[in-house]
DRENFIPA-507944 format. One record per residue (C-alpha): residue number from 1; y, x, z; residue in one letter. Coordinates in steps of 0.02 Angstrom, whole numbers. Example, Ala and Ser with C-alpha at 12.3 -4.5 7.8 and 13.67 -1.06 7.14 Angstrom:
! DRENFIPA-507944
<site 1 <-225 615 390> 'a'>
<site 2 <-53 684 357> 's'>
//
This chain:
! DRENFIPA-507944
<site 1 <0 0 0> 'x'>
<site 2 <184 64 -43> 'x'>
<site 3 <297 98 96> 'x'>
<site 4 <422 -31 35> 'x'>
<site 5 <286 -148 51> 'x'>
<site 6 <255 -109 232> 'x'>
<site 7 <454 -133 267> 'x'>
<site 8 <444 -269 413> 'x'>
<site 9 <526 -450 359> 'x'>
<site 10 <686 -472 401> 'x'>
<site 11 <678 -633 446> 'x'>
<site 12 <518 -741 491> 'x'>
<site 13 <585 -918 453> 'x'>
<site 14 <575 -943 283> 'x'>
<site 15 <639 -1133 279> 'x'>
<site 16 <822 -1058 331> 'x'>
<site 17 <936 -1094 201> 'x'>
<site 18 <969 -902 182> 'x'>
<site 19 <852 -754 177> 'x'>
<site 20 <877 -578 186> 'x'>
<site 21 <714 -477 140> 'x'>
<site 22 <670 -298 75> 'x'>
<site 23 <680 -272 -125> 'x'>
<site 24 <523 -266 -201> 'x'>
<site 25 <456 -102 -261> 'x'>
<site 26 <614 -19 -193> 'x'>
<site 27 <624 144 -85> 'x'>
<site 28 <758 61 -24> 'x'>
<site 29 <878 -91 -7> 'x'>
<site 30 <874 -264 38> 'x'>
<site 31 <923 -442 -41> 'x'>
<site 32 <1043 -573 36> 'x'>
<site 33 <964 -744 -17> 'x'>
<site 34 <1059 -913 -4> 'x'>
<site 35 <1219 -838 63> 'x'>
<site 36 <1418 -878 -21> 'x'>
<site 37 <1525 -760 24> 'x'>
<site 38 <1649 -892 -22> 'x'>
<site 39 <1635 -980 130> 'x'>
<site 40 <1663 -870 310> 'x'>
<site 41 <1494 -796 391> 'x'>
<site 42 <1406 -877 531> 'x'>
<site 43 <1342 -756 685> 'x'>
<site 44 <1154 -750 619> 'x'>
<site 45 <1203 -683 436> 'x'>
<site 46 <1334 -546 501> 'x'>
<site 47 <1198 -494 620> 'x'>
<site 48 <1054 -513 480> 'x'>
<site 49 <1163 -395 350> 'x'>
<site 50 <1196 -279 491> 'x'>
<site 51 <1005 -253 542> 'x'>
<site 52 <973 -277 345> 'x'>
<site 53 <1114 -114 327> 'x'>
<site 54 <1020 0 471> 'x'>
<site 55 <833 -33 413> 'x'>
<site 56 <879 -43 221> 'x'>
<site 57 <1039 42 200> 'x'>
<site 58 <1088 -61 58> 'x'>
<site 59 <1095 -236 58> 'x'>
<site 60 <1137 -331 -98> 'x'>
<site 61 <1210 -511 -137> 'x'>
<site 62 <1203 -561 -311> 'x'>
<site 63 <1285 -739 -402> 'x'>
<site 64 <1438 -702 -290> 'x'>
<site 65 <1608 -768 -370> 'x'>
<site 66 <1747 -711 -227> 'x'>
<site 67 <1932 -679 -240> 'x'>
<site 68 <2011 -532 -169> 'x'>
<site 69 <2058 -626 0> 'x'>
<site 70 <1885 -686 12> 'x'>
<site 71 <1810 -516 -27> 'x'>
<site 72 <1930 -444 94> 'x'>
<site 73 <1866 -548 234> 'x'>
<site 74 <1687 -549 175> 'x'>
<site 75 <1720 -364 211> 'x'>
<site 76 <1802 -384 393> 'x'>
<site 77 <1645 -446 461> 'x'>
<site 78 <1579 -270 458> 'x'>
<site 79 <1728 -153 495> 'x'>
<site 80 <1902 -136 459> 'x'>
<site 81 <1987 -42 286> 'x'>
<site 82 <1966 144 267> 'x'>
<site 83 <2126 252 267> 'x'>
<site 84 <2110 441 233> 'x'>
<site 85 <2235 578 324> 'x'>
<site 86 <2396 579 230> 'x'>
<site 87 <2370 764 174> 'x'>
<site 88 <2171 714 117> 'x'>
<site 89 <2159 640 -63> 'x'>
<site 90 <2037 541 -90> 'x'>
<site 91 <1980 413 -257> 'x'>
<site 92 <2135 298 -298> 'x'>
<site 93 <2251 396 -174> 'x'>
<site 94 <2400 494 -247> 'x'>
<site 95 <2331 679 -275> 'x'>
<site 96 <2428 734 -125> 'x'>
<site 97 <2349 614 -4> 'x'>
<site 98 <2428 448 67> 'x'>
<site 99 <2366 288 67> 'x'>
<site 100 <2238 213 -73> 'x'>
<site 101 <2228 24 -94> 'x'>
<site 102 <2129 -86 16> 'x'>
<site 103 <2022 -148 -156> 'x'>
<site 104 <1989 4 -273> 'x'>
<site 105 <1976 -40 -474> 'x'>
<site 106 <1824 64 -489> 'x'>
<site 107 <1803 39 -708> 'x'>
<site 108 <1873 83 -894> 'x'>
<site 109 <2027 -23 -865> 'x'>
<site 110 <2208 -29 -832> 'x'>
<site 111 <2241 51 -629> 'x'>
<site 112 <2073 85 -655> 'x'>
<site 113 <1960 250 -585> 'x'>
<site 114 <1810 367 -650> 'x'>
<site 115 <1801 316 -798> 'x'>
<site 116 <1655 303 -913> 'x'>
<site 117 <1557 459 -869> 'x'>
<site 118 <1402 516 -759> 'x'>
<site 119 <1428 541 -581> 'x'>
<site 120 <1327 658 -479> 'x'>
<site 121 <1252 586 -323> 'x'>
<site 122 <1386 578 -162> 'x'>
<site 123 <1430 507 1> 'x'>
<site 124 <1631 444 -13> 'x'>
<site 125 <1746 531 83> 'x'>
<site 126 <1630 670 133> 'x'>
<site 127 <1759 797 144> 'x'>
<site 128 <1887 707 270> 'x'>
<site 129 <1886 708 455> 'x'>
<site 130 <1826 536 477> 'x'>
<site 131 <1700 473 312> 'x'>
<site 132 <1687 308 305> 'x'>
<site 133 <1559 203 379> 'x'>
<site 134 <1505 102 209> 'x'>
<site 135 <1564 38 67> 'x'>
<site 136 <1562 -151 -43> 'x'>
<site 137 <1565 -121 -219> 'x'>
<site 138 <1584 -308 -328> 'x'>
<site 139 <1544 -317 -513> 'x'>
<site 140 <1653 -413 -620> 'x'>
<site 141 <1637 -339 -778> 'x'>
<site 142 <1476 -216 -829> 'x'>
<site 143 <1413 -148 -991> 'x'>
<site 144 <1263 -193 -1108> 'x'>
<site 145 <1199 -19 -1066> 'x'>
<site 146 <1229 108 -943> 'x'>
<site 147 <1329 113 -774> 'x'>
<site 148 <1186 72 -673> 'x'>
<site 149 <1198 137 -482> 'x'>
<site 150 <1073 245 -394> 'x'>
<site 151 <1061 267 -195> 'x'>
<site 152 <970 396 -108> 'x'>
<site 153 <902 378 59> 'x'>
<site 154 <949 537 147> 'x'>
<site 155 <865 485 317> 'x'>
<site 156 <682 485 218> 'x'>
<site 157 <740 648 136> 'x'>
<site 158 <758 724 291> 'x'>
<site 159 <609 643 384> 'x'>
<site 160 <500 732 215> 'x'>
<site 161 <560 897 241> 'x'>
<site 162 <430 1005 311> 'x'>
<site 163 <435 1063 503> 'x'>
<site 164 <488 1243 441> 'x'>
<site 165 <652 1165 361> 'x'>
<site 166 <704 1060 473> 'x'>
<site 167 <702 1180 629> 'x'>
<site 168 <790 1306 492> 'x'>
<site 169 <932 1173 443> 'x'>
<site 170 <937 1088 622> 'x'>
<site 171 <1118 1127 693> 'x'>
<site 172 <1181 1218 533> 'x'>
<site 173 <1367 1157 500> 'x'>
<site 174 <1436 1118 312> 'x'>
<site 175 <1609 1148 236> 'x'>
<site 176 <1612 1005 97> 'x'>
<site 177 <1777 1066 -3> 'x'>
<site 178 <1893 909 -80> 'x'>
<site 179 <1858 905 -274> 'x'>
<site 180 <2024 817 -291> 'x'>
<site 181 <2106 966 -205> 'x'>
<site 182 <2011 1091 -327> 'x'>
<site 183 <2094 990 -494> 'x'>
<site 184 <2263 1045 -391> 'x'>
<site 185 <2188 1221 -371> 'x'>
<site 186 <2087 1241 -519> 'x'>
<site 187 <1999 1415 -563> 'x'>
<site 188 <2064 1520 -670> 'x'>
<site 189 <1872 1488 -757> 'x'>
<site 190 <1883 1320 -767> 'x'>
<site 191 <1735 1299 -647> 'x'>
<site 192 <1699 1161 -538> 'x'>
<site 193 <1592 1270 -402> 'x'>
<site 194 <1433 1200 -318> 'x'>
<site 195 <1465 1334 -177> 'x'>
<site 196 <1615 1422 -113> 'x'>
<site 197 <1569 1635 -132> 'x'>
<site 198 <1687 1758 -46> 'x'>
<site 199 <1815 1794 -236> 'x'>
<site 200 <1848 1588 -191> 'x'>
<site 201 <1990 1546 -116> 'x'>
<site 202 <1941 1423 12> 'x'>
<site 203 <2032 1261 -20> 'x'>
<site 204 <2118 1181 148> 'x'>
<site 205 <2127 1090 215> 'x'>
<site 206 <1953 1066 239> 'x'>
<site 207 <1836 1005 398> 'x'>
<site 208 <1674 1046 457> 'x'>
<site 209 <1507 930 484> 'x'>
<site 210 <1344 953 518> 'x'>
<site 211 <1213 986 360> 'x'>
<site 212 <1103 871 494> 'x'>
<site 213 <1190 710 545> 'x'>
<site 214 <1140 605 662> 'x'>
<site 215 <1175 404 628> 'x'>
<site 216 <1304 350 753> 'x'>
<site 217 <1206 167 770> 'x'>
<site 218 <1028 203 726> 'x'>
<site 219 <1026 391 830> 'x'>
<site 220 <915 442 639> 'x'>
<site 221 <934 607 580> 'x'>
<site 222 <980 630 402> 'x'>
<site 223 <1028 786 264> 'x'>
<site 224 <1197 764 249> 'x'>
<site 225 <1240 833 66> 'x'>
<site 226 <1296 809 -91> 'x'>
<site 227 <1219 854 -232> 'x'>
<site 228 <1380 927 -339> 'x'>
<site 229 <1512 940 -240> 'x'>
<site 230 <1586 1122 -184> 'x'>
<site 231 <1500 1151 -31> 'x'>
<site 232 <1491 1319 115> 'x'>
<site 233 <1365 1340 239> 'x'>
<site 234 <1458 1404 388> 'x'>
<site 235 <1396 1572 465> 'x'>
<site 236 <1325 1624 310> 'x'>
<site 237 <1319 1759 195> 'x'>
<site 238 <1338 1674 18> 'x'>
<site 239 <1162 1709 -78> 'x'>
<site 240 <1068 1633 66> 'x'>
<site 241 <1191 1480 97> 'x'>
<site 242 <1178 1447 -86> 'x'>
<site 243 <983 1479 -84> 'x'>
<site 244 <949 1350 36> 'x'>
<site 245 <1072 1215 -30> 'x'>
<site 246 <989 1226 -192> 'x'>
<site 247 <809 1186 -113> 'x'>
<site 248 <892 1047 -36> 'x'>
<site 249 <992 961 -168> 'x'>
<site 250 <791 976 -265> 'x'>
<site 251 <719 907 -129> 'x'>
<site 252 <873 753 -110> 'x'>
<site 253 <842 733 -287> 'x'>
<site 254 <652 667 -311> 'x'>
<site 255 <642 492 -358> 'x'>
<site 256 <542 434 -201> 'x'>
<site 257 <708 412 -114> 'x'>
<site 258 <798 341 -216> 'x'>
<site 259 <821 137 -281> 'x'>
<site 260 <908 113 -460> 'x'>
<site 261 <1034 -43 -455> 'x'>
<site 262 <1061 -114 -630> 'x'>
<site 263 <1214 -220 -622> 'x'>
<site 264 <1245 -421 -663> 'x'>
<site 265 <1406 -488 -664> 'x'>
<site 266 <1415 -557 -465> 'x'>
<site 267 <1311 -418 -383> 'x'>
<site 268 <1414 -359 -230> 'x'>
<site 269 <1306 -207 -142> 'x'>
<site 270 <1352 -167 16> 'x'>
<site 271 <1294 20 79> 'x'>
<site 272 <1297 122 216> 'x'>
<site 273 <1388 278 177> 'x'>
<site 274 <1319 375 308> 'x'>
<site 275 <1145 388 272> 'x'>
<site 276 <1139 378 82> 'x'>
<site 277 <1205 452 -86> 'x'>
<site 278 <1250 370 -234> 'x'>
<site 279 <1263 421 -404> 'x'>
<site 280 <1310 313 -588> 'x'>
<site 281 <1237 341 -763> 'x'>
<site 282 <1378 358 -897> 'x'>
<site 283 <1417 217 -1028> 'x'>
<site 284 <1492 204 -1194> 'x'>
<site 285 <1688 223 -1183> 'x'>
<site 286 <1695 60 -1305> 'x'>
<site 287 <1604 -56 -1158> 'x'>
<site 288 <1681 -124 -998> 'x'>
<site 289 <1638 -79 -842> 'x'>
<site 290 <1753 -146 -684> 'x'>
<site 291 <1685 -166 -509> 'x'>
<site 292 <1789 -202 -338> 'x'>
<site 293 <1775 -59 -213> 'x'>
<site 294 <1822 -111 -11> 'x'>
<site 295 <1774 48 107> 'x'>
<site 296 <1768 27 294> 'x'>
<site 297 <1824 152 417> 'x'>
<site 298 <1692 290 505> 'x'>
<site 299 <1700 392 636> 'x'>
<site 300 <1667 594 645> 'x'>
<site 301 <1498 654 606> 'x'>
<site 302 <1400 726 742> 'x'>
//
């Protein structure tokens, strides 16, 4: 039997007019059933997507037709609107920090961010002080092909490595530089670095987290890393920093961890930042692609 199949239910009554249960065949995730986010939340389903969010660490709603006050609240229930540090850019901020819209046009269009392309597998915010906690992303408008979503689990990545690694990687800290400060500060190269060597200057400002986190509500361990981003394992000589972070973006990368999310117009997937990466395939420039990004406030790895 797969592990997804052995994923307790989340709910036992199945004559409730809502449902929240694991998605089948998935490494990971979980579908809302029977549930308008229209209409405000009742005590049982903010406590059922919460639970859903820890076990799961996605939890989609599909056939969902909100405006942006009803999204906004929809997104309340769970935490309140991420702000960065006003010297921290971040996606949809000005490039020297400040404040970024409560609703981010993630798409091809007009105010709109990223674009068309592939984008390597991340957690948002990664390099600020405070990541945020999770984040709601709402399609409106997605192409015939391409743009589909991948998560990663990085709690079962971490729970796979082997006894060896983990005691290796257990208490190591991680500089994860800002890419949006390195398009201020390119290279003279061009290069978009995977790890920051000794000729790099080190971009500030930047903050330091732990390569292991450990989930502020669940107490789960998890391999905190991105799998593109400029990265510096603190206390270490470059070759073997670099060494090990390429085992472990390989090992993050397998597809046992991961759950593929192809979009329909009404999907809004709500994840938990903190304990999973995501990634998009690219699409052709000539297609649409707009979703509705809300992300809620975190707290300081540890």
């Amino acid at each position: 039997m797969s592990a997804v199949l052995e994923r307790p239910p989340l709910q036992n009554d199945r004559t409730a007019p809502w449902q929240l249960q694991p998605i089948v065949g998935a490494a990971l995730g979980a579908l809302a059933q029977g549930i308008d986010a229209r209409q405000p939340l009742d005590a049982a389903q903010v406590r059922a997507i919460r639970l859903a969010l820890q076990r799961h660490r996605i939890v989609l709603l599909r056939g969902q037709q909100l405006d942006d006050a009803q999204y906004l609240r929809l997104a309340s229930y769970f935490g309140s609107v991420f702000q960065p540090p006003a010297d921290v850019p971040v996606l949809a901020s000005d490039l020297y920090g400040g404040t970024t819209p409560a609703i981010v046009k993630v798409g091809n269009v007009e105010e709109g961010v990223l674009g068309h392309h592939e984008l390597a597998a991340h957690s948002d915010h990664h390099w600020t002080p405070q990541p945020s906690s999770g984040s709601f992303l709402y399609a409106l408008q997605v192409p015939s092909v391409g743009g589909a979503t991948t998560w990663v689990d990085e709690v079962a990545a971490y729970e796979a490595l082997d006894g060896a690694t983990r005691a290796e990687i257990d208490g190591l800290q991680l500089i994860t530089y800002n890419p949006f400060l390195r398009r201020l500060h390119p290279l003279p190269s061009g290069e978009r670095p995977l790890y920051r060597t000794p000729d790099i200057e080190p971009l500030t400002p930047f903050e330091v987290h732990p390569l292991v986190r450990t989930h502020p509500d669940t107490g789960l361990r998890l391999l905190y890393l991105g799998a593109a981003t400029e990265v510096e394992v603190v206390g270490w000589d470059a070759a073997r920093g670099r060494a090990l972070i390429e085992r472990l973006r390989a090992h993050l990368a397998q597809p046992r961890f991961a759950y593929t999310h192809h979009w329909q117009v009404g999907d809004i997937v709500y994840w938990d930042n903190q304990a999973t990466l995501h990634a998009r395939t690219g699409f052709a420039a000539e297609e649409t692609r707009l979703l509705k990004r809300i992300s809620l406030s975190g707290s300081r790895p540890f």
